[in-house]
Structures are given as C-alpha cells and as structure tokens.
C-alpha positions in Angstrom: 107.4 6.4 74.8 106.3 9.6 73.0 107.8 11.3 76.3 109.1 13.9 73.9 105.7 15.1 72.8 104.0 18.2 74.9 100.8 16.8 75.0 99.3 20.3 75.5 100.9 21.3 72.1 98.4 18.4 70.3 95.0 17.7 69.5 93.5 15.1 69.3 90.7 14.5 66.4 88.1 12.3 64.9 85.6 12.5 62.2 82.6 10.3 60.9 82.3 10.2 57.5 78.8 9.1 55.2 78.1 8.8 51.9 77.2 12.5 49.8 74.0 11.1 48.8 70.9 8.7 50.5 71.1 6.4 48.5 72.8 4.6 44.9 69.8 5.6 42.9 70.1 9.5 44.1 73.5 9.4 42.5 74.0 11.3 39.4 74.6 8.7 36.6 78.0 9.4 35.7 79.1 9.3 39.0 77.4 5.8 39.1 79.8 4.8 36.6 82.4 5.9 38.3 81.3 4.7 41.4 81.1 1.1 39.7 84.9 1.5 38.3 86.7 2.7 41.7 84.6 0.0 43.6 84.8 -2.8 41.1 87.8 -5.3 43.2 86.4 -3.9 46.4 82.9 -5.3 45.8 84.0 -8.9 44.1 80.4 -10.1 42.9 78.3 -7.6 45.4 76.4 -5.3 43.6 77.3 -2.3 43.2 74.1 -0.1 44.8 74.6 -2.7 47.9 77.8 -2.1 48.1 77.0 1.8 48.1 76.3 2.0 51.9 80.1 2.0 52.3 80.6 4.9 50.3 81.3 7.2 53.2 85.2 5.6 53.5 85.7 7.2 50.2 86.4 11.1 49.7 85.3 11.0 46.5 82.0 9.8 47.3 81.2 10.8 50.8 81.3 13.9 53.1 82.3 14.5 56.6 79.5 15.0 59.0 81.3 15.6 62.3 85.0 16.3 63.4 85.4 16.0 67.0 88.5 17.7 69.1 90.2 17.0 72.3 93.2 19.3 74.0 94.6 18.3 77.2 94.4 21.0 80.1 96.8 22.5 82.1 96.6 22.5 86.0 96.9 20.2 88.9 95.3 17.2 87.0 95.6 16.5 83.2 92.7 17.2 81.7 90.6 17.1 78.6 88.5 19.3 76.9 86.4 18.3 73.3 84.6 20.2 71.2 82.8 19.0 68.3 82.0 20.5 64.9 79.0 18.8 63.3 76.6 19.8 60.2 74.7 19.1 57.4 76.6 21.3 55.7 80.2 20.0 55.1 81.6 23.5 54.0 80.2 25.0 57.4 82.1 22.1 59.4 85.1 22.9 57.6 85.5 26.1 57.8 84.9 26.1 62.2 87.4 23.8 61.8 89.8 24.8 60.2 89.4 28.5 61.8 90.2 26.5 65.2 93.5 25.2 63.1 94.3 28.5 62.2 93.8 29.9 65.7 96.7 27.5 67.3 100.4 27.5 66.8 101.8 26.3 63.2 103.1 23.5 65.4 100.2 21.8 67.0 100.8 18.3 66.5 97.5 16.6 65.0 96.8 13.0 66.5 94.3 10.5 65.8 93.6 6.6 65.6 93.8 5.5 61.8 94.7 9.4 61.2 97.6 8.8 58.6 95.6 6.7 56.5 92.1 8.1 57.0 91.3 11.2 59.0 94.1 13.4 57.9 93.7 12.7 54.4 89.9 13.1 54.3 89.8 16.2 55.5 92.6 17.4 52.9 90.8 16.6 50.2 87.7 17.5 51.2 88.9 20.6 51.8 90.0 20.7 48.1 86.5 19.7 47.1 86.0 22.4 48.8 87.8 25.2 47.6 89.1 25.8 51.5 92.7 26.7 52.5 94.6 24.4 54.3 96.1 25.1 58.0 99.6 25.2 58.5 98.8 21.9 60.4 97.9 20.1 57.5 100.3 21.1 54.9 102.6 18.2 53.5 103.1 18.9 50.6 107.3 18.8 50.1 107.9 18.0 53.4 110.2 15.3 54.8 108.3 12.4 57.1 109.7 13.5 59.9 108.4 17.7 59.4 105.0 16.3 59.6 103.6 16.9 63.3 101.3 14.4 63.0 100.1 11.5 65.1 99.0 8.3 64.6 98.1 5.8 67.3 97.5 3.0 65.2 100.6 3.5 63.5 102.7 3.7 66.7 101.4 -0.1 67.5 102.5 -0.9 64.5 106.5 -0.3 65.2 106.9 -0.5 62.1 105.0 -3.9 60.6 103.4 -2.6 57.5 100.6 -5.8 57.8 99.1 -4.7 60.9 96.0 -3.3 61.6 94.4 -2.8 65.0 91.3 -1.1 65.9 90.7 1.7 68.3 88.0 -1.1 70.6 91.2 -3.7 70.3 93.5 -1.1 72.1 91.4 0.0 74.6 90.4 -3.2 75.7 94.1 -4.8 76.1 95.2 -1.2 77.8 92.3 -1.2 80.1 90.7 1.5 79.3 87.0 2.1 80.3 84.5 3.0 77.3 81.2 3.4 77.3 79.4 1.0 75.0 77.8 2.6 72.3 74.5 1.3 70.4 76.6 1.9 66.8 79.9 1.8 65.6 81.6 3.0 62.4 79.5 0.6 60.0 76.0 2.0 61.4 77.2 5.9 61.0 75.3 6.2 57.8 72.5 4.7 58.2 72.2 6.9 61.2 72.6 9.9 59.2 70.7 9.2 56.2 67.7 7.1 57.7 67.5 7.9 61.0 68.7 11.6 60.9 70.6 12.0 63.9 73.3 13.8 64.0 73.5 14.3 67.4 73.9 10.9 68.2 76.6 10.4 66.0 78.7 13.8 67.5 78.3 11.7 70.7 80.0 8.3 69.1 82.8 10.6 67.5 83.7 12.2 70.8 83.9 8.9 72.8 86.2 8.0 70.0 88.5 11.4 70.7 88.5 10.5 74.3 89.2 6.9 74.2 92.6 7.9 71.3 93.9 10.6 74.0 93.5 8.1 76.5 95.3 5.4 74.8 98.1 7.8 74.1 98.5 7.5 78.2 98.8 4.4 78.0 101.5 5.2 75.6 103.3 7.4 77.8 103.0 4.9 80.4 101.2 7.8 82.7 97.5 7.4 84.4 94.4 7.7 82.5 92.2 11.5 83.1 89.4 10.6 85.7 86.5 11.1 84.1 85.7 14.3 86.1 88.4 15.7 84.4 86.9 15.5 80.8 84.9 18.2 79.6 82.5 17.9 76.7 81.9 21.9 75.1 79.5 23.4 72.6 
C-alpha cells in the first residue's frame, strides 16, 4: 500500500488550533451572535459561552498556534526530521510556513491524520483571513481529486466507508506503535494556551502527533518503524 508514494517527496504536518479570543465574554458582540447561530445544533441545550472552549475547531473563530513538519531523510536508515512553527502571532506562523511550502517542489505531497477534513482546510482559510498567498501545495481550486497531492491517513483507513472515523491514539495502538504519553490531548490545547500560556508545551504535543502520522504511514507501507535515534526534532 501507498508503495507508489516517494516518501521523501512528502511532508508530513500537524497543527493545534485554539480559540482567537480568552474567553466568550472577550468576544466582540456581533461575533457573539454569530457564534450563537453557527453553534446552535452543535451545542443542543449547552450554553453558548460553555460551549465556547471548543471554538478553536472552527476557522472562523479560532487561530492556529503551531504547525509542526516532518520530512523523511535520505541515507542508510529512513529518517525523520520535524521542525515546528509556533507563535502568538498567527500571521508570523503562516508566513514561515508557507515560505517552507514555497521553498519545496510544486509536488510535495502534504500528509496528515484528519488532514482532508481539518488541517488542510484550516490553514487555507486562515490564510485567507489572512490576506497570504497560497503554495502551489495547497491550491485546489479546479482541480480534479486525483491532482490533489494530498494525504490523509485517516482517510486511507477508511477505504472508502464514509461513516468511519478513527483517531490518530486508535491507529497507533492497533499498529503497535510506541508513543509517548502526553499530559494533554486535543481537548486541553486551549486551556493550555489561554490559561496556562505555554506554548512550548503544546509545540511538543503537535510534533509527537507529526511523528506518530509518519510512522503510521509505515505501517501503511508495510515497512519498519524509524528507531527513534533516527528522528530529529529542529529549531
């Protein structure tokens, strides 16, 4: 499987995501409506300031805080080198980025767990939000399914049952595949930003997550996990 794929022609990505403001209260009040409306069936009878801590899923209402990036290495052993872009500043992010993006060939595949559905189309629109170009690597727009080099790992379990959904942990477990245990997962990322105001320590949970996807692609290829002497963590 997925034998056809170079896998150093791809790159592997996560981000973490959190909602653009503290708190429900330090929203501006139209956006509060607004929040209200596009949450309304999500939320049932939770209110909707709760219900604002989950914000961060959104690209509307949240901003990306991290993006982490793994390539695999040439030489005598696969490797795997990661590099992580993380700010306060979601324009900043962006832009080291994308000027990675725009660095590589047009045709660096983009992979990731979820990536179809969330990463991928995050970023794009926060992009817009923006007012940033978009790498070569992330233009859709008019193309046919299969000019899109992108990768999803999620999706690949799938083989093509629209109803299923299986985590990242799910996989790894099943396939074997060591982790370290972190003290949060995706839920806790904003209250780690906003209340706790580490960054740093998310950066570390995004990377694991960029290790664990390239690993599981592996798996996938039905070729042995990178030792971990073999994974580099830059920058």
């Amino acid at each position: 499987m997925l034998e056809q794929y170079d896998l150093h022609n791809l790159l592997v990505i996560d981000i973490e995501t959190v909602p653009q403001y503290g708190s429900h209260e330090q929203l501006p009040e139209n956006l509060q409506v607004l929040w209200e409306l596009k949450t309304r069936h999500q939320r049932k009878d939770e209110p909707a300031d709760v219900h604002y801590e989950r914000a961060g899923i959104w690209a509307e209402f949240g901003k990306i805080v991290c993006i982490s990036a793994g390539i695999f290495t040439a030489g005598k052993n696969v490797g795997l080198r990661v590099k992580s872009f993380a700010s306060h500043d979601e324009k900043e992010l962006l832009t080291k980025f994308s000027n990675l993006l725009f660095s590589q060939p047009a045709n660096l595949v983009l992979c990731a767990h979820n990536g179809k559905e969330f990463d991928f189309p995050y970023i794009c629109r926060r992009l817009l939000v923006n007012g940033m170009p978009f790498p070569q690597q992330l233009q859709i727009a008019g193309k046919k399914p299969w000019e899109i080099a992108h990768l999803d790992t999620m999706e690949l379990w799938k083989f093509g049952d629209h109803k299923h959904y299986t985590s990242l942990n799910l996989l790894t477990t099943i396939f074997n595949i060591p982790t370290s245990k972190d003290d949060i997962d995706g839920s806790d990322v904003g209250r780690v930003y906003w209340h706790e105001n580490q960054l740093e320590r998310i950066c570390t949970y995004c990377q694991k997550d960029v290790v664990a996807t390239a690993q599981l692609l592996r798996r996938y290829r039905g070729e042995e996990l990178i030792p971990d002497e073999f994974i580099t963590v830059v920058g």
